[in-house]
GUKE-591001 format. One record per residue: x, y, z of N, C-alpha, C in turn. Coordinates in steps of 0.1 Angstrom, whole numbers, padded with zeros to 4 digits, always signed. Atoms other than C-alpha are relative to their C-alpha. Example, Ala and Ser with C-alpha at 12.3 -4.5 7.8 and 13.67 -1.06 7.14 Angstrom:
+0009-0012+0000+0123-0045+0078+0009+0012+0000/-0009-0011+0000+0137-0011+0071-0008+0011+0008/
***
This chain:
-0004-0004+0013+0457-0857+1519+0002-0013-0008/+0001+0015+0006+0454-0883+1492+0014+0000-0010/-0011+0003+0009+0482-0901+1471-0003+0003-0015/+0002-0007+0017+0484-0886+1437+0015-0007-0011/-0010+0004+0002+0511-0914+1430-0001+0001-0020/+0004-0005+0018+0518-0903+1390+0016-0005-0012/-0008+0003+0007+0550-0924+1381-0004-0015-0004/+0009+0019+0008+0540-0958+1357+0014-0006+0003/-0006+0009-0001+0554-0988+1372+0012-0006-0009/-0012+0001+0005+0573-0994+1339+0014+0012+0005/-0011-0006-0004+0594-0962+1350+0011-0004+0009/-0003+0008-0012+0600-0975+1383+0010-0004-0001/-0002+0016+0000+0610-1011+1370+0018+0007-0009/-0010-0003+0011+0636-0989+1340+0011+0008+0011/-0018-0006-0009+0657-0967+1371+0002-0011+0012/-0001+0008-0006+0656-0998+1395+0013-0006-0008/-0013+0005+0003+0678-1014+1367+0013+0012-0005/-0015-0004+0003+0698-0985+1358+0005+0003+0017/-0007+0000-0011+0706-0984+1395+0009-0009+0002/-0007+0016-0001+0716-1020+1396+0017+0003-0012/-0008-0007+0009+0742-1005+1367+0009+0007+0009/-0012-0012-0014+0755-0974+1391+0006-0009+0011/-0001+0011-0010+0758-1003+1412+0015-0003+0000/-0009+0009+0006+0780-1022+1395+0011+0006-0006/-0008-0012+0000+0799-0989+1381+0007+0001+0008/-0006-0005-0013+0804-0981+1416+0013-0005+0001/-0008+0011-0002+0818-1013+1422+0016+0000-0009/-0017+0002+0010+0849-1012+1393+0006+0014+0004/-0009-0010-0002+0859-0978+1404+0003+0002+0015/-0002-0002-0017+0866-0986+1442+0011+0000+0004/-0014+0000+0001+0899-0992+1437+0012+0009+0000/-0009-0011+0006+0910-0959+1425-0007+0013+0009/+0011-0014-0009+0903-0924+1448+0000+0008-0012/+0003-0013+0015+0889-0897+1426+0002+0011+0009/+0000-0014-0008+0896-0866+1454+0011+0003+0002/-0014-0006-0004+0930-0852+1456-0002+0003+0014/+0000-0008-0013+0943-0847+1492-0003+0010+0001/+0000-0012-0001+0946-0813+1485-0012+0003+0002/+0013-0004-0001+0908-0809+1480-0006-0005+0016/+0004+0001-0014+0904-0820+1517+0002+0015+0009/+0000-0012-0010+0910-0783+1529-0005+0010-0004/+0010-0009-0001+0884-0769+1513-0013+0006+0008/+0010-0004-0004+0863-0745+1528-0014+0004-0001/+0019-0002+0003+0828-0739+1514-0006-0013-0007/+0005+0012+0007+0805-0759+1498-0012+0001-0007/-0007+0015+0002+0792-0779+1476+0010-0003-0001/-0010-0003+0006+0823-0790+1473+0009-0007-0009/-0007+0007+0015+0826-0814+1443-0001+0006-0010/+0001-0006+0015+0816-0790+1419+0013+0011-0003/-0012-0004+0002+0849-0775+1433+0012-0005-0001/-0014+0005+0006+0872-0799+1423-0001-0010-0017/-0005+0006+0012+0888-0820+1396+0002-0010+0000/+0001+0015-0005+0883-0850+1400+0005-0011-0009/-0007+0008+0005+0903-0878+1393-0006-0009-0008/+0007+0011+0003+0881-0898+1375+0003+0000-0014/-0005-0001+0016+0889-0918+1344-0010+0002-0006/+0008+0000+0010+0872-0909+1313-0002-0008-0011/+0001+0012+0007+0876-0939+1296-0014-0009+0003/+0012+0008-0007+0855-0958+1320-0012+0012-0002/+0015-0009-0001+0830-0925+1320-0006-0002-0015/+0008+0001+0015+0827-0934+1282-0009-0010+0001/+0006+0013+0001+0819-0966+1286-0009-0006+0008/+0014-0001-0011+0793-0962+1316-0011+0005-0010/+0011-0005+0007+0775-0938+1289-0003-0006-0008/+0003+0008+0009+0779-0962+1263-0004-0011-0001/+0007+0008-0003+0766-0990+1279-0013+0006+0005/+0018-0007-0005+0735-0968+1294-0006+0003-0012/+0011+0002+0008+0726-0960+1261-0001-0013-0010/+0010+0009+0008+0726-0993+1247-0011-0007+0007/+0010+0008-0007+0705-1005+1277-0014+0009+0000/+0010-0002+0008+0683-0982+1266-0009+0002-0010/+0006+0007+0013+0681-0990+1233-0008-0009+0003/+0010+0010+0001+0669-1020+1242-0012-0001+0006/+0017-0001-0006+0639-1010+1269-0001+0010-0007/+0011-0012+0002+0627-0978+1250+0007-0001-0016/-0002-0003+0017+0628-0988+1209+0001+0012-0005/+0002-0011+0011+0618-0955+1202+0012+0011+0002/-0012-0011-0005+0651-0938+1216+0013-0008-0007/-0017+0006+0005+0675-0967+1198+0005+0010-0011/-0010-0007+0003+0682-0943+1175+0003+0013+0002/-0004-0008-0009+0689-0914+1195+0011-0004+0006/-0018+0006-0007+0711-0935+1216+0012+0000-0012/-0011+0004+0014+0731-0945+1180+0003+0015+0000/-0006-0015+0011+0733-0910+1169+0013+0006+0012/-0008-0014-0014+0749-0892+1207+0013-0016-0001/-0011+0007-0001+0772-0929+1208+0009+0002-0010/-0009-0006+0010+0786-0918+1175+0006+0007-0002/-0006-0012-0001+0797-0888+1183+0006+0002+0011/-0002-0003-0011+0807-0894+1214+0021-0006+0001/-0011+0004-0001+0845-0889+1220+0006+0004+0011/+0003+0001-0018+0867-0890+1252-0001+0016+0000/+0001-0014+0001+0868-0848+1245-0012+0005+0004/+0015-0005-0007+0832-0844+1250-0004-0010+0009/+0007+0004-0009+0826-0870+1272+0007+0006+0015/-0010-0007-0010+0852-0852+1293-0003+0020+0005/+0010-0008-0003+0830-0820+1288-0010-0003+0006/+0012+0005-0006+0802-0837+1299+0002-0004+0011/-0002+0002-0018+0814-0849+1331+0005+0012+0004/+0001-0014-0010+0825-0812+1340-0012+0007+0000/+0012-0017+0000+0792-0793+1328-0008-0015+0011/+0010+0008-0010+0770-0825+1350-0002+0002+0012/+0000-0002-0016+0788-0820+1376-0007+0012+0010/+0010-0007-0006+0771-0788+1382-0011+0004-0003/+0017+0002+0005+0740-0795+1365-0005+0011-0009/+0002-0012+0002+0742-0771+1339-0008-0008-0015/+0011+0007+0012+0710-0778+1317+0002+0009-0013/-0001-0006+0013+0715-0752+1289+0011-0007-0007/-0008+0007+0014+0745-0771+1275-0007-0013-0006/+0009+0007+0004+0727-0801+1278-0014+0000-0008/+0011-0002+0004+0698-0786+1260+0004+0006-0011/-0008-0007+0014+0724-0768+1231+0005-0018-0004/-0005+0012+0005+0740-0810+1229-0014-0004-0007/+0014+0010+0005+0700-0821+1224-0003+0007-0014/+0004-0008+0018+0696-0792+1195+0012-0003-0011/-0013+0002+0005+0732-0800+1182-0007-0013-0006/+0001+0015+0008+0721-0838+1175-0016-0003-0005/+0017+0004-0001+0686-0836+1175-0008-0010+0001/+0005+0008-0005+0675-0858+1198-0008+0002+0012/+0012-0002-0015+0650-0858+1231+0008+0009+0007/-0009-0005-0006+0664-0830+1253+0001-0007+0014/-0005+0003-0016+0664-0849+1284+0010-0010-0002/-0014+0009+0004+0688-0878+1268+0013+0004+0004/-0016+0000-0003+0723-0862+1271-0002+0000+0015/-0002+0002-0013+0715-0851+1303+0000-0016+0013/+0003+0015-0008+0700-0881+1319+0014-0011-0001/-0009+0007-0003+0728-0901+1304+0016+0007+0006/-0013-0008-0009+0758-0876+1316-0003-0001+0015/+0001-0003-0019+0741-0873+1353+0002-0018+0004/+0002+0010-0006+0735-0912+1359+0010-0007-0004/-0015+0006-0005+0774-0925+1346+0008+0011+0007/-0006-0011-0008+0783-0896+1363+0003-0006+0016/+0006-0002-0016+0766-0907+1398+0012-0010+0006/-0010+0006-0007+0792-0933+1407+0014+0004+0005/-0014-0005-0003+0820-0912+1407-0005+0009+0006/+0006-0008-0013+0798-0885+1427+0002-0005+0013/-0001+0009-0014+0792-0910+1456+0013-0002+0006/-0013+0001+0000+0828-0920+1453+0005+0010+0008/-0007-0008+0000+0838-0892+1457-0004+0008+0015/+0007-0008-0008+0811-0881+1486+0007-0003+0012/-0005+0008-0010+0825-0908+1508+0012+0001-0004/-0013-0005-0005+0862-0899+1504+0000+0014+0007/-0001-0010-0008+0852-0863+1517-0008-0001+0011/+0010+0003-0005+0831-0875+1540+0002+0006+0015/-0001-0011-0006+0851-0860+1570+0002+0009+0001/-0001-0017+0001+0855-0825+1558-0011+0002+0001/+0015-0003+0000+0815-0831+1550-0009+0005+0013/+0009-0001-0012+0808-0831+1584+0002+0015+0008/+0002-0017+0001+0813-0791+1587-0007+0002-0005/+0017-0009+0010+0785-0784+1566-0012-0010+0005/+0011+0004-0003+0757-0796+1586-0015+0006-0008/+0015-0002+0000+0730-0773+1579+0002+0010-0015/+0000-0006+0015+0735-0763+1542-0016-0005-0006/+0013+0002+0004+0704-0757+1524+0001-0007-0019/-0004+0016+0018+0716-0785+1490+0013-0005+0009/-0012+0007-0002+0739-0809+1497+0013+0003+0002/-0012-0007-0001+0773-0799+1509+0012-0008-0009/-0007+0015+0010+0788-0830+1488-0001+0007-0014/-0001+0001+0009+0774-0825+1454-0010+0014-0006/+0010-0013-0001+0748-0792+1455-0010-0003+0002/+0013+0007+0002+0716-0814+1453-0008+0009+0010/+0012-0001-0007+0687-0792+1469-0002-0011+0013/+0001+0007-0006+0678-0807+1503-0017-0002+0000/+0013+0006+0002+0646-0823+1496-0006-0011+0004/+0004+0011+0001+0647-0857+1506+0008-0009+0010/-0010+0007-0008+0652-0876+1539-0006-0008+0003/+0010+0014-0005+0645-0905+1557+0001+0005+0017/-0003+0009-0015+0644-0918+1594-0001-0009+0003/-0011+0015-0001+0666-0946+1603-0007-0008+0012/+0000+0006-0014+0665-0970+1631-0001+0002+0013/+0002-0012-0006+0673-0946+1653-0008+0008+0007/+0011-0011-0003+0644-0925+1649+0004+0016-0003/-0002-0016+0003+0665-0896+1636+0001+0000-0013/+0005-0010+0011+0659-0875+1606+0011+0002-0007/-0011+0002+0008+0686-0877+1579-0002+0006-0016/-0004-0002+0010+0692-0858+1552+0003-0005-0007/-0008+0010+0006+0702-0880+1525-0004+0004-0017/+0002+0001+0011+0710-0873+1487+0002-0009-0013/+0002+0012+0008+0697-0890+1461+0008-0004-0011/-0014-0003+0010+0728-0879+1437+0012-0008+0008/-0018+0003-0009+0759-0886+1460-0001-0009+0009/-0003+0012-0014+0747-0907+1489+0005+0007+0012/-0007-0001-0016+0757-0883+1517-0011+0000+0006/+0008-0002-0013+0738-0880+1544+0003+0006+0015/-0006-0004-0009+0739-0861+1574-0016+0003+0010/+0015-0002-0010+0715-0855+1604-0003+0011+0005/+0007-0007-0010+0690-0834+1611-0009+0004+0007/+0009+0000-0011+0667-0818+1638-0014-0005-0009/+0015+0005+0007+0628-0832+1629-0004+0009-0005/+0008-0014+0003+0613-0798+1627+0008+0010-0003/-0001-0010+0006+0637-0780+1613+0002+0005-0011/+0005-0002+0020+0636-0763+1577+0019-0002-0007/-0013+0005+0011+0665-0781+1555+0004+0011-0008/-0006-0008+0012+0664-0748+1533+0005+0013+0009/-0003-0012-0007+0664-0717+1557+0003+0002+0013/-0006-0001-0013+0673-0730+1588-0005+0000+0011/+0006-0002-0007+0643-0719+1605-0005-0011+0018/+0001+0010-0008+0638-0739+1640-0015+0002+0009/+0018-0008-0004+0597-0720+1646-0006-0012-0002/+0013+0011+0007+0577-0750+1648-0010+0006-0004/+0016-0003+0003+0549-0727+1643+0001+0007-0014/-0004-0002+0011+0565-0719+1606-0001-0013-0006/+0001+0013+0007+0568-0756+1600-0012-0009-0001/+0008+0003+0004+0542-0773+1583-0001-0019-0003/+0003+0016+0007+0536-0814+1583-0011-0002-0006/+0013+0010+0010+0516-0833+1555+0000-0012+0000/+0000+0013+0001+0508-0864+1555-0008-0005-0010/+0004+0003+0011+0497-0885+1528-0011-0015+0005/+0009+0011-0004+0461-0910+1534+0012-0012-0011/-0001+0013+0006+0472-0948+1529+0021-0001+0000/-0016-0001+0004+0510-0937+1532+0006+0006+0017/+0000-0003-0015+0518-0939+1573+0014+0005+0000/-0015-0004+0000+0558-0934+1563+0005+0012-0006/-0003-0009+0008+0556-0906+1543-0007+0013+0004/+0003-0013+0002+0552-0869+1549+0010+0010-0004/-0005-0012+0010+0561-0836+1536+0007+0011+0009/-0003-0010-0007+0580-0810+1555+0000+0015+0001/+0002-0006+0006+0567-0779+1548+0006+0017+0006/-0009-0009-0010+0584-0743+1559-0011+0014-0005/-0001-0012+0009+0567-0710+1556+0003+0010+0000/-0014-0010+0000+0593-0687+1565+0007+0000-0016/-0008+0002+0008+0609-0696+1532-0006-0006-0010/+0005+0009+0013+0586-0718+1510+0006-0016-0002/-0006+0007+0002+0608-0743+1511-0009-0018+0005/+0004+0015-0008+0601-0783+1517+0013-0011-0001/-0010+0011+0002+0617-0819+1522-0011-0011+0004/+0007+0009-0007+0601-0851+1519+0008-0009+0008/-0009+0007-0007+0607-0876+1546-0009-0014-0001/+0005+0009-0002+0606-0908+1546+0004-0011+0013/-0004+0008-0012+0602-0933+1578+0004-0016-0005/+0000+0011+0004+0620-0961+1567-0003-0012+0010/+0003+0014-0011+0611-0986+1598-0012-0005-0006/+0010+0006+0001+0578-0989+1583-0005-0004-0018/-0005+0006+0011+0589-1000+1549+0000-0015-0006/-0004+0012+0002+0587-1032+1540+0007-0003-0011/-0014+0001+0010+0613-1030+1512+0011+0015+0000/-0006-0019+0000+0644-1002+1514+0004-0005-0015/-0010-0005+0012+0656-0990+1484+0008+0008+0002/-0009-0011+0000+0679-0968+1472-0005+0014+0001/+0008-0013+0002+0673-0930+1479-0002+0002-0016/-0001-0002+0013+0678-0924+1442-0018-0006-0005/+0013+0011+0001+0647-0949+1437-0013+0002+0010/+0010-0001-0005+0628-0940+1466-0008+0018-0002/+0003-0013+0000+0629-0903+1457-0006-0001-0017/+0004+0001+0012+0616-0912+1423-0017-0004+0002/+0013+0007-0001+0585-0934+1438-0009+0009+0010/+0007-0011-0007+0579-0904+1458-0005+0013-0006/-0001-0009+0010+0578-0878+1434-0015+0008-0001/+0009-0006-0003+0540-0874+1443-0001+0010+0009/-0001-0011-0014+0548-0858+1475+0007+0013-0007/-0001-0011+0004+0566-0832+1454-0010+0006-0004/+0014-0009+0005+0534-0822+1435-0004+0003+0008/+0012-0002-0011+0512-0823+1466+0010+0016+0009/-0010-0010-0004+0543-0800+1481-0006+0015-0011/+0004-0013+0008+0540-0776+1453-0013+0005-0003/+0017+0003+0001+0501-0781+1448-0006+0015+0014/+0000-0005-0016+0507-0766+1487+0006+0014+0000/-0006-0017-0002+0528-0733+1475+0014-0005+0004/-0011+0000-0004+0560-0749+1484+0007-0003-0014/-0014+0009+0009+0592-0757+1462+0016+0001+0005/-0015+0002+0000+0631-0760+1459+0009+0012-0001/-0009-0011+0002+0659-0733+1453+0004-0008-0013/+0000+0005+0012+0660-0759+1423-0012+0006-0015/+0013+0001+0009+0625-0752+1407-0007+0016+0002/+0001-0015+0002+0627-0714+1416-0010+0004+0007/+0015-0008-0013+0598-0714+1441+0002+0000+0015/-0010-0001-0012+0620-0717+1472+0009+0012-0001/-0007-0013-0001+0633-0680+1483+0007+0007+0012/
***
């Protein structure tokens, strides 16, 4: 199967540094827990989108408000977009926007883009990526209640679809999301969305020229997950970043009849 790799290197180079950002985000809110005890005795999941999270909104202004001046400055043609949403942006709605993110709810974000009239992917993009440091935060303070939700078909942390894993040092198969940073392990051959453990349901792809990378394909359910073997890597990145440079193996996935419980073609 051939690489149909279809993201331009400037993209790449533009979420490399806003990672390096989430980074550095991370970093100034390590200090402070964002998960009430109390939310350690919940039972279902995801289960950040079932709490309240302690997180300041001062700092969540000023994560957005630095993301969109740094993209003022790589993408001219959005500086004034950025100006117009930083103008209006107070802690009231930025404190909306970190509740609707958290569970990824695109119609508001898409009523904020007709509201200001700007690109509709902008608010979101910038609400989900100052968001992501207080996700993670937050993934790794529940990290052992997490470990009950092994075999959820999205993220038991933050909802994320399970689409996207590696294999460690190890040699085992790891779920890992590209939003929150949890990760959890599981079997090689079995389906991340429906559970199924039929190898003769599960479907591997592999990509010519790409010995680390295949596709996990289910057809009990439609469902997929790419995996990546990180031993044969010669640079790691962040999942956030690797699931971006991968982004081919989704098409070739769907190309194949597969998709997500995200993208409505997973059932």
């Amino acid at each position: 199967m051939s690489n149909t790799n279809v993201v331009e290197e400037s993209y790449e180079k533009l979420q490399a540094e806003i990672e390096e950002l989430i980074k550095g985000w991370r970093k100034s809110i390590n200090e402070t827990a964002v998960v009430k005890e109390s939310s350690f005795e919940l039972i279902s999941s995801p289960l950040i989108p079932q709490l309240d999270l302690e997180a300041d909104m001062n700092q969540y202004h000023l994560f957005i408000i630095e993301l969109f001046d740094f993209l003022a400055e790589r993408q001219p043609e959005n500086h004034e977009y950025c100006d117009i949403l930083k103008e209006n942006l107070t802690i009231d709605i930025v404190s909306k926007w970190f509740k609707e993110v958290i569970t990824v709810n695109r119609s508001y974000f898409h009523a904020v883009a007709e509201q200001y009239q700007v690109p509709e992917w902008l608010p979101l993009f910038a609400a989900e990526q100052a968001a992501r440091p207080f996700l993670q935060k937050a993934a790794a303070e529940l990290e052992t209640v997490l470990t009950k939700f092994q075999h959820d078909p999205c993220c038991p942390a933050c909802g994320e679809p399970a689409r996207f894993a590696v294999v460690g040092k190890k040699g085992k198969k790891e779920l890992t999301c590209p939003r929150c940073l949890h990760s959890r392990e599981e079997k090689k051959l079995r389906c991340a969305h429906c559970g199924t453990e039929d190898h003769t349901q599960m479907i591997v792809m592999k990509v010519d020229g790409e010995e680390g990378a295949e596709i996990h394909g289910c057809q009990t359910c439609k469902g997929y997950t790419k995996v990546i073997d990180m031993r044969k890597l010669l640079k790691k990145e962040t999942p956030a970043l690797m699931d971006i440079k991968t982004i081919h193996l989704d098409y070739i996935a769907q190309e194949n009849g597969f998709g997500t419980a995200e993208d409505g073609k997973y059932h």
